[in-house]
C-alpha positions in Angstrom: 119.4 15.4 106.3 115.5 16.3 106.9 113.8 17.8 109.9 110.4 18.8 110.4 108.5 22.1 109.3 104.8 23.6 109.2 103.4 24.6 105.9 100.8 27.6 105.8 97.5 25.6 104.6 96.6 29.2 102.0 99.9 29.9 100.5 102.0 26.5 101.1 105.1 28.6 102.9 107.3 25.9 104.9 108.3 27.5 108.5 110.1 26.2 110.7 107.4 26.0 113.9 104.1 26.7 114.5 104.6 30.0 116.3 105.9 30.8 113.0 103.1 29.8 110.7 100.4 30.9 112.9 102.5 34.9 112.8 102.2 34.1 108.8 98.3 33.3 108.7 97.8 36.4 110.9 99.8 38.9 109.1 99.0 37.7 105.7 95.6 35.6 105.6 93.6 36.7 108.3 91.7 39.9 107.1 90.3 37.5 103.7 86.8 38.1 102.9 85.8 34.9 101.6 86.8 31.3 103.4 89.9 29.7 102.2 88.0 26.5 102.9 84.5 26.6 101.7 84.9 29.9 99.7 82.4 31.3 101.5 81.8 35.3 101.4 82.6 36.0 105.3 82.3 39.3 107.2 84.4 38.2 110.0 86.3 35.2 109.2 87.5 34.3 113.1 83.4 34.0 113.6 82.8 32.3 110.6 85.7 29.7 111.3 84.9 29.6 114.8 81.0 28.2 113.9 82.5 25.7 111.4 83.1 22.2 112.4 85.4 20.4 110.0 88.7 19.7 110.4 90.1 21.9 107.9 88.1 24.9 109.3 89.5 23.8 112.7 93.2 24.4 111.3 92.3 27.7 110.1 90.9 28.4 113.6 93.8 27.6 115.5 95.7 29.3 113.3 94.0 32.7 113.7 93.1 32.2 117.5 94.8 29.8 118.8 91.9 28.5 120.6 91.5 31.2 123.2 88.2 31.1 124.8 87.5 27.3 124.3 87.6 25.8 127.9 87.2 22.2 126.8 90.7 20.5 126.7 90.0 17.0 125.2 89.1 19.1 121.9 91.5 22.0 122.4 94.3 18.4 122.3 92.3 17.0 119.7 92.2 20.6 117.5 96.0 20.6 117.9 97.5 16.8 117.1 94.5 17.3 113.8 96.7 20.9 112.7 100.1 19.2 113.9 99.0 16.2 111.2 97.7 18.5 108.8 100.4 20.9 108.4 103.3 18.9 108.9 106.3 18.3 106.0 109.5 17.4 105.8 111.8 19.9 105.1 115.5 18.9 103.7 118.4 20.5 105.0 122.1 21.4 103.3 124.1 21.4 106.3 126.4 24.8 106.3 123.8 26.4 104.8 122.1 29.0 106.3 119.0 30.0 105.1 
């Protein structure tokens, strides 16, 4: 049996939600001082992520933000299927295993 997970895009850790990964990035990935993306030597890396407009830097943002503060909603639904698609695996599952 399989269900679907959300993989952190820095360290590849499977979760089982979003709300999961995103707590992950935050606690573990968001005080880097160089981009995960374009390797770039940052000295705020919500700013620099925030001024990037590539997908992948996109994933990162919403990620560490969760897009607070942008107002337009055709690219805050946009922003989201793109990390949905991104960040999406299947995980298998033993069942009567707890994990």
């Amino acid at each position: 049996m399989s269900t679907l997970g959300y993989k952190c895009p820095i360290c590849g850790k499977v979760f089982d939600n979003m709300p999961g990964v995103r707590r992950h990035f935050i606690r573990n990935h968001s005080n880097l001082d160089h981009c995960p993306v374009c390797n770039k030597e940052v000295n705020s890396l919500a700013k620099h992520l925030m001024r990037m407009k590539d997908d992948e830097h996109a994933v990162l943002w919403y990620l560490y933000n969760n897009l607070r503060g942008l107002r337009d909603k055709e690219l805050k639904s946009k922003i989201r299927r793109i990390v949905k698609e991104k960040l999406k695996v299947k995980i298998s599952v033993v069942e009567g295993l707890n994990y």
